[in-house]
PALO-141043 format. One record per residue (C-alpha): x negated, y, z; residue in one letter. Coordinates in steps of 0.001 Angstrom, whole numbers, plus 500000, padded with zeros to 6 digits. Each point is the difference from the previous one (the first is absolute). Layout:
REM PALO-141043
XYZA...
//
This chain:
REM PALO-141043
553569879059764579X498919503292498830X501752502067497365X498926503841498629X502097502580497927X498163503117499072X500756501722503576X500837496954502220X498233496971501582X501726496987501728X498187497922501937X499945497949502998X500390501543503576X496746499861502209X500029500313503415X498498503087500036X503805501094498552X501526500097503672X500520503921500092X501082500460496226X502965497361500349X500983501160503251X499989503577498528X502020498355497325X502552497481502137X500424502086503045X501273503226498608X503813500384500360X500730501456496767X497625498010497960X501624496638501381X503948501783500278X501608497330497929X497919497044501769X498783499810503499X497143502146501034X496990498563501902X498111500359503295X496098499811500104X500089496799501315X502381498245497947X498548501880496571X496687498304501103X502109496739500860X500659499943496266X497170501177498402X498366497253502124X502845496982499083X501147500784496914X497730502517497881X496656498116501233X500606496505500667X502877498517497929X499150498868496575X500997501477498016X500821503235502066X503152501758499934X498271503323498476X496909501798498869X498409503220501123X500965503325497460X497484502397499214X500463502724498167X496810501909497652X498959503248501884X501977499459502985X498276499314503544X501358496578502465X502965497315498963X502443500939497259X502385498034501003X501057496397500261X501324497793497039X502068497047500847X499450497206497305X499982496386501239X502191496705499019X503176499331500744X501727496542500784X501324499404496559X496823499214498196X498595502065497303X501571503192501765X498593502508502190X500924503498501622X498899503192499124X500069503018502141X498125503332501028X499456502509503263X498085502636499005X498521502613502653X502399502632499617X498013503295499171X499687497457496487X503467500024499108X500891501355497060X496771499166497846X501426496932497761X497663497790502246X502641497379500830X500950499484496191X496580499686499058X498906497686502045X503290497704499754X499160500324495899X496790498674500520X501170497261502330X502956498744497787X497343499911497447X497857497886502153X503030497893501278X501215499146496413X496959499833497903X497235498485502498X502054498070502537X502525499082497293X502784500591502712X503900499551498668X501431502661502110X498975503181502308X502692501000502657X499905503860501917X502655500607502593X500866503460501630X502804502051501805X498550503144498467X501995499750496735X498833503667499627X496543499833499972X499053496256500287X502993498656497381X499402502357497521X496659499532499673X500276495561499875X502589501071497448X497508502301497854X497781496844500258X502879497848498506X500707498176502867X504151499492499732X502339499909503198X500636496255501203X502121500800502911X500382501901503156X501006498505503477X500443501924503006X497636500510502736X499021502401502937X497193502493499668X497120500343502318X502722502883502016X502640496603500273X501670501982497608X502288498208497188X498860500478496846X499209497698496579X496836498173498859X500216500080496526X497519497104497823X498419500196497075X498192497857497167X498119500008496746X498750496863498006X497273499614498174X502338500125496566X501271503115501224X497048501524501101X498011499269496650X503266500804497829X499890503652502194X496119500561498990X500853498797496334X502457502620499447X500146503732499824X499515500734503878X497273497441499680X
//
């Protein structure tokens, strides 16, 4: 799968993406609400589950004017079929640019007019940053359950949703 907006392309990882994610999956503050990466174990899953599995768990972010990896986009199927995940790390000297609610635009676009999907799920701990942004894209709160951060820390995993009659509603009306 490839999608463009007018400053973003997603497409599949390459092998040649090795330093980009790793820039992207082993930096503390990037990956401080999940668990950051060595080398070897951001190559591990590059390898296993950006390369290999079919469909892969992500896609490669680039961004129009910007040099290396963007970031990485989590989109890939869930159990419960016609439901997948949506999610973003974006190399942190990006933050800040709108990139993340772009690109999730574009892919709920994708996910509910192409694939014909009935429901798109986001989950974060980051109800700051993260939450308010799967709420701008109309995702609603579906629960919260506790957990323990990447510190073994106790905090709250919060989950989110949008259907495809929400999502099309949203675009139909006045923030559409």
């Amino acid at each position: 799968m490839e999608l463009t907006t007018p400053r973003l392309r997603l497409r599949p990882f390459t092998p040649a993406d090795g330093d980009g994610l790793f820039a992207i999956l082993g930096d503390r503050e990037t990956m401080a609400y999940s668990f950051p990466m060595t080398r070897g174990e951001s190559d591990a899953f590059l390898e296993q589950s950006l390369l290999r599995r079919n469909p892969p768990v992500g896609y490669a972010l680039e961004a129009e004017g910007v040099p290396g990896l963007a970031g990485y986009v989590l989109f890939c199927p869930l159990e419960d079929p016609g439901t997948y995940e949506l999610g973003w790390f974006l190399r942190r000297d990006l933050w800040g640019r709108g990139y993340a609610g772009e690109i999730s635009r574009a892919l709920l676009d994708y996910a509910f007019d192409v694939l014909g999907l009935r429901r798109v799920e986001g989950e974060t701990t980051d109800l700051r940053r993260a939450g308010r942004l799967l709420e701008k894209l109309g995702m609603e709160r579906q629960g919260e359950e506790p957990v323990t951060d990447c510190r073994g820390r106790p905090t709250v995993l919060y989950q989110y949703a949008v259907t495809g009659e929400q999502w099309r509603e949203r675009k139909g009306g006045p923030d559409g």
